[in-house]
DRENDO-1510 file (C-alpha; in Angstrom, 1 decimal, always signed):
<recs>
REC; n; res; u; v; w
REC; 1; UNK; +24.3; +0.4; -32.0 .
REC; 2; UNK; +21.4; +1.5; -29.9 .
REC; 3; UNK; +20.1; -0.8; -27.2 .
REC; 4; UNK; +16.1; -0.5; -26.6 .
REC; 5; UNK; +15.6; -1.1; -23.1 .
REC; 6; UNK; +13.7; -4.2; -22.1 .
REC; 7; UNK; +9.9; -3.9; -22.2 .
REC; 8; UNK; +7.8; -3.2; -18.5 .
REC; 9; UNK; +6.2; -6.0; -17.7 .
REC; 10; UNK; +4.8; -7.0; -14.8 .
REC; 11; UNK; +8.0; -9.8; -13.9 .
REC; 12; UNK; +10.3; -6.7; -14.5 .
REC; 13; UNK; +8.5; -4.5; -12.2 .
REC; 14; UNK; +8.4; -7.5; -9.2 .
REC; 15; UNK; +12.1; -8.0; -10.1 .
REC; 16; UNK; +12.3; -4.1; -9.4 .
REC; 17; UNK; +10.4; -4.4; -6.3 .
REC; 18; UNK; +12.9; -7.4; -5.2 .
REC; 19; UNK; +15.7; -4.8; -5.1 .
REC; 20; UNK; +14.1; -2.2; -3.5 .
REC; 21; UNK; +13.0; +0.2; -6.5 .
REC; 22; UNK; +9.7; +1.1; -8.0 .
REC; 23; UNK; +8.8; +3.2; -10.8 .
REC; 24; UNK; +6.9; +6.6; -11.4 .
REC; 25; UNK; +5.8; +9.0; -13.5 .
REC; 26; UNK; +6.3; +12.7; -14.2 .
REC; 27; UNK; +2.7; +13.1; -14.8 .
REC; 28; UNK; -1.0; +10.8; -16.0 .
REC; 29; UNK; -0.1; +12.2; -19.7 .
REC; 30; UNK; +3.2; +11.6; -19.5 .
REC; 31; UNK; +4.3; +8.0; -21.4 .
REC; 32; UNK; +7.8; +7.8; -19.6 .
REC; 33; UNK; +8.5; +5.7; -16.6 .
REC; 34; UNK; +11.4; +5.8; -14.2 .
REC; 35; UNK; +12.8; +3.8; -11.3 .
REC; 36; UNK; +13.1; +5.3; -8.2 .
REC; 37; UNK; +15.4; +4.3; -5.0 .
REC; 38; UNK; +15.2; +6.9; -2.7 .
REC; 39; UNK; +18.2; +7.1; -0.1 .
REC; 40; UNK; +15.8; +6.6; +3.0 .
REC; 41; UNK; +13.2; +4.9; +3.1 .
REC; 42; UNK; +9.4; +4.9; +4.7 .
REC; 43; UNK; +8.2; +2.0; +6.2 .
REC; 44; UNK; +5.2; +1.1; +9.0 .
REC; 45; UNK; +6.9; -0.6; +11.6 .
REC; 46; UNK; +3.5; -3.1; +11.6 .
REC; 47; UNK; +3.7; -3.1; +15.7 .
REC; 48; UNK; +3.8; +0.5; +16.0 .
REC; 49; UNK; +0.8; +1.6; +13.6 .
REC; 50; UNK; -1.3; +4.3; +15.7 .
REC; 51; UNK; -5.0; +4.0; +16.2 .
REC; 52; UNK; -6.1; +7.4; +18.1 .
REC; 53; UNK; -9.0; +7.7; +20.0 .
REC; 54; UNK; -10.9; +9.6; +17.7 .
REC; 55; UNK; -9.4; +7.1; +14.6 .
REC; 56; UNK; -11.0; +4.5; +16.9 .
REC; 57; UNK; -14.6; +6.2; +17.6 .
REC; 58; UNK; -14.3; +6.5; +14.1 .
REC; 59; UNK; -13.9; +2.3; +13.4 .
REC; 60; UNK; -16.7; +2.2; +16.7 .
REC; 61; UNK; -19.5; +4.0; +14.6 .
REC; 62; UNK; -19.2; +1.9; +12.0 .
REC; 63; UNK; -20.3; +4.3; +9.0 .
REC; 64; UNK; -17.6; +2.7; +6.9 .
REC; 65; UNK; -17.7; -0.6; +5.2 .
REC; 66; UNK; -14.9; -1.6; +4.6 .
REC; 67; UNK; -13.7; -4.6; +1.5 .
REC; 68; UNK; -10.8; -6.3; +0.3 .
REC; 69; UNK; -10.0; -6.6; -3.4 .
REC; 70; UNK; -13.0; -6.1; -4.7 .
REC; 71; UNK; -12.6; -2.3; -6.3 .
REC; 72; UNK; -8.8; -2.8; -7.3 .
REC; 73; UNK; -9.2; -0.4; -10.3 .
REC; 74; UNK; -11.3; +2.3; -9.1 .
REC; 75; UNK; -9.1; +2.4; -6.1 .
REC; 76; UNK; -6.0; +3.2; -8.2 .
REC; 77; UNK; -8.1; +5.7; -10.1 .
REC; 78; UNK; -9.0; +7.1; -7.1 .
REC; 79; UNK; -5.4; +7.7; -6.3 .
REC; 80; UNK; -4.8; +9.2; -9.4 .
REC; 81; UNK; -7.5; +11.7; -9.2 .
REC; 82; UNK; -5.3; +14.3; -8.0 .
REC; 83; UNK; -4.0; +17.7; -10.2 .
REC; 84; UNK; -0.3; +15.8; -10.1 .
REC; 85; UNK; -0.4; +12.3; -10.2 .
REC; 86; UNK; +3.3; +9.9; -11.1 .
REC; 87; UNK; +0.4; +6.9; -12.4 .
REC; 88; UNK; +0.0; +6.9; -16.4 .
REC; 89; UNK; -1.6; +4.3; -18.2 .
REC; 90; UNK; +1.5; +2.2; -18.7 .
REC; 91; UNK; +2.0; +1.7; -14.6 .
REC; 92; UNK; -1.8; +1.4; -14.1 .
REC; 93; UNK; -1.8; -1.7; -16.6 .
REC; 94; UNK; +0.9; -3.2; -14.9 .
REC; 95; UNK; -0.9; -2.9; -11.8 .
REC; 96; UNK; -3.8; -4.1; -12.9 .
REC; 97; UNK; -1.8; -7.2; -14.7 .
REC; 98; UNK; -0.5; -8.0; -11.0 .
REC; 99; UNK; -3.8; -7.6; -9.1 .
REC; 100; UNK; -5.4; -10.5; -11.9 .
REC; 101; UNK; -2.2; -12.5; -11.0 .
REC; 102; UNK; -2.6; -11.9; -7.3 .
REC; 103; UNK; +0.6; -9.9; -6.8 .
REC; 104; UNK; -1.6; -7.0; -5.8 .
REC; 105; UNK; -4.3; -5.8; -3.6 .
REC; 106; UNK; -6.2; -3.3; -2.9 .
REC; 107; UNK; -8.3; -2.3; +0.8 .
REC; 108; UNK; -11.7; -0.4; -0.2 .
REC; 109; UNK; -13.5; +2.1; +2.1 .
REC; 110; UNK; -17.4; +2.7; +1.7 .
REC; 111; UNK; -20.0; +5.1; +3.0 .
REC; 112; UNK; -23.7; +4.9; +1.7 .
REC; 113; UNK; -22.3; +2.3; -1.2 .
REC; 114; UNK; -19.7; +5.1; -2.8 .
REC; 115; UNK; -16.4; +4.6; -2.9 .
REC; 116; UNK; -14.5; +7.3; -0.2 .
REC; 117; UNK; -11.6; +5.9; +0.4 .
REC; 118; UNK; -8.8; +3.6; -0.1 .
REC; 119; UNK; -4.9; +2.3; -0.4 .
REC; 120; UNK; -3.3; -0.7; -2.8 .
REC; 121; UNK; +0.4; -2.0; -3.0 .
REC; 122; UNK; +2.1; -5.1; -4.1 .
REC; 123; UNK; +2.9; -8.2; -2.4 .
REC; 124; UNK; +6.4; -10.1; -3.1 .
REC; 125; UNK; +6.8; -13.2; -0.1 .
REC; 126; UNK; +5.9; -11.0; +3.1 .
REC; 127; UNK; +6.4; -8.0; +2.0 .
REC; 128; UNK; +3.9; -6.0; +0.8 .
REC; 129; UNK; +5.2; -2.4; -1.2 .
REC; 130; UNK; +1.8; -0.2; -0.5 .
REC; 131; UNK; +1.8; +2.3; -3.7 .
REC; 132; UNK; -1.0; +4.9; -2.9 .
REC; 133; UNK; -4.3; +5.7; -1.1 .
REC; 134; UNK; -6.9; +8.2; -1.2 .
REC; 135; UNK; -9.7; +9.3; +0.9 .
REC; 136; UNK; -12.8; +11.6; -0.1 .
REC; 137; UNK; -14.4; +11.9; +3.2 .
REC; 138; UNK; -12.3; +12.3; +7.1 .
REC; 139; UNK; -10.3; +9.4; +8.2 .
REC; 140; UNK; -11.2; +7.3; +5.2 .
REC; 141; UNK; -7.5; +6.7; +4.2 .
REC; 142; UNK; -6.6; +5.9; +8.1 .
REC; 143; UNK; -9.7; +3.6; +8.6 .
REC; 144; UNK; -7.8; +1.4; +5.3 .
REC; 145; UNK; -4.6; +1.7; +6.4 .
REC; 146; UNK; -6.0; +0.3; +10.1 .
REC; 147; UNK; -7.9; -2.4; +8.3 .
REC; 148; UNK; -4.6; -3.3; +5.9 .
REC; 149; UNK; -1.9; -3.1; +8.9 .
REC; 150; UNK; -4.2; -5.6; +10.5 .
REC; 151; UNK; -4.4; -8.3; +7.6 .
REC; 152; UNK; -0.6; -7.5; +7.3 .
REC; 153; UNK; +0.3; -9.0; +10.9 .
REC; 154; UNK; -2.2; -11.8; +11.0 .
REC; 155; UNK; -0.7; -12.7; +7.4 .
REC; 156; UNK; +2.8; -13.0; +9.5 .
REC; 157; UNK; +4.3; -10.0; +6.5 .
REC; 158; UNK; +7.3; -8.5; +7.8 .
REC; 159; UNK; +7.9; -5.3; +6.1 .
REC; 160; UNK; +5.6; -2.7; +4.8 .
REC; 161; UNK; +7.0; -0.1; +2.7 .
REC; 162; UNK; +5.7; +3.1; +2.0 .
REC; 163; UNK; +8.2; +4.5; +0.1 .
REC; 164; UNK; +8.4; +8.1; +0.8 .
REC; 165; UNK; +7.4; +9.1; +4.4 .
REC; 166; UNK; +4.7; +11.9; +4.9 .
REC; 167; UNK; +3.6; +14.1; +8.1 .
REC; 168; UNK; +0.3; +12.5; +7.6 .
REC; 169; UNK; +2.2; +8.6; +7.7 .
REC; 170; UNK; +4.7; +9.8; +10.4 .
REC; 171; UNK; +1.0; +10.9; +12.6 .
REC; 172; UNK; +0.5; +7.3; +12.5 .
REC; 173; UNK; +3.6; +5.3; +13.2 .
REC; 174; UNK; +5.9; +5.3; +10.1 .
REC; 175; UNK; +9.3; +6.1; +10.2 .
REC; 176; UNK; +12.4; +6.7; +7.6 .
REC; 177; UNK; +15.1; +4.2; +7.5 .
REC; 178; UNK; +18.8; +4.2; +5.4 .
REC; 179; UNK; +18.6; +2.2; +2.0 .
REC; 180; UNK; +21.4; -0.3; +3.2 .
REC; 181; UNK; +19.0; -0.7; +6.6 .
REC; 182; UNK; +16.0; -1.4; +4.2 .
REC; 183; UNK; +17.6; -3.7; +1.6 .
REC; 184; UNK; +18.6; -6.0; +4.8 .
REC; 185; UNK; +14.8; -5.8; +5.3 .
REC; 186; UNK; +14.0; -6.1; +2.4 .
REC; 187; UNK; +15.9; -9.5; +1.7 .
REC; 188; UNK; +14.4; -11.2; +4.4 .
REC; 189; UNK; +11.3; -10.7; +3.8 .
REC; 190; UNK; +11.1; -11.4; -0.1 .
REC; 191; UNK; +12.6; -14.3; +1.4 .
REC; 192; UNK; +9.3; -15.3; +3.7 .
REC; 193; UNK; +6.3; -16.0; +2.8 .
REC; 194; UNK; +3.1; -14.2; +4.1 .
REC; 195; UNK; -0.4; -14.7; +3.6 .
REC; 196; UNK; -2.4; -11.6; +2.3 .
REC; 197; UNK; -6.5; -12.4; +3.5 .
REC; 198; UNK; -9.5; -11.0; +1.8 .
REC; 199; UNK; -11.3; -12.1; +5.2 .
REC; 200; UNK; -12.7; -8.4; +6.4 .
REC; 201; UNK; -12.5; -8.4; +10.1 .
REC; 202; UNK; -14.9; -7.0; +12.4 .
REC; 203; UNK; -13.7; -3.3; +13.5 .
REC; 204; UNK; -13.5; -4.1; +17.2 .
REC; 205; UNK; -11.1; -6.9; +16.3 .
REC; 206; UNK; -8.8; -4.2; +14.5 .
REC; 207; UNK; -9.2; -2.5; +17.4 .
REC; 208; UNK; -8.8; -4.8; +19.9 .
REC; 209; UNK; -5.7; -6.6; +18.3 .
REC; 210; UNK; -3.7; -3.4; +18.1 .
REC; 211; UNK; -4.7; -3.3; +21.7 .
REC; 212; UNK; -3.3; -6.8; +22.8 .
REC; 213; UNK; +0.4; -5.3; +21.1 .
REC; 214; UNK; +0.5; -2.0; +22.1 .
</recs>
């Protein structure tokens, strides 16, 4: 007799997330999901996130606006607005079923009131799994990943995932880890509790805080 696997829901995805996999797609037409549990990790070491000089002229000018949660959706279409792209429909739902629940969040970037830039992930306790990010104009992506690192360490989170590891992520401070090291990581913080913010802070104080723990 044939078993049908269990249907994707949003608690079977957190339950996926609580043992260190996540799923994907082979493409946005493409109705087949799959976990994934790669054999080393990427993670931001939230104490070691880089902001350059020129990331932090950048925040200093202050052509970016920057909100929280407020564009969840169009910042997951934006990161599936590529030619290859592992989000269908099926895992967009289920991210947009755990944003309405709270379970995710999204960090918008604005210029001139378009959209040109962003990142989202998944929170579980004090962890928070960051899934994708996009950026249509230079240092968009950087100027959300400074604004989410920040809300991350005031929130007392403890792990930031980024699942694969990238030249772009390694510029800024993330580094690769075994899958043993991570699942010990992992555990504790599923185990804590953080507190994800919507306050937007000024840029200087993104600035200045990664100053104070440098």
């Amino acid at each position: 007799m044939r078993h049908e696997p269990p249907p994707l829901t949003p608690d079977l995805l957190l339950q996926a997330y609580g043992v260190g996999v996540f799923p994907m797609s082979e493409g946005r037409t493409n109705p087949e999901v799959f976990w994934v549990d790669p054999r080393m990790r990427g993670v931001f070491p939230l104490a070691q996130f880089r902001i350059s000089r020129s990331l932090a002229r950048t925040l200093r000018r202050g052509h970016f606006m920057v909100t929280v949660d407020r564009a969840f959706d169009n910042v997951v279409h934006g990161c599936a607005d590529r030619d290859e792209t592992w989000i269908n429909t099926t895992i967009f739902g289920l991210y947009q079923a755990l944003f309405t629940r709270g379970d995710a969040h999204s960090v918008e970037v604005w210029e001139n009131g378009k959209l040109v830039g962003g990142v989202f992930g998944v929170v579980i306790g004090a962890a928070f799994f960051g899934e994708s990010m996009f950026s249509r104009q230079t240092d968009a992506s950087k100027v959300a990943l400074a604004y989410l690192v920040d809300i991350l360490r005031r929130g007392q989170f403890q792990l930031f995932d980024t699942q694969f590891i990238t030249p772009h992520l390694a510029s800024l401070g993330a580094i690769e880890i075994p899958r043993e090291t991570y699942r010990k990581h992992l555990a504790q913080a599923t185990s804590a509790q953080g507190y994800f913010t919507t306050q937007v802070p000024s840029a200087q104080d993104v600035i200045q805080r990664k100053a104070q723990t440098s």
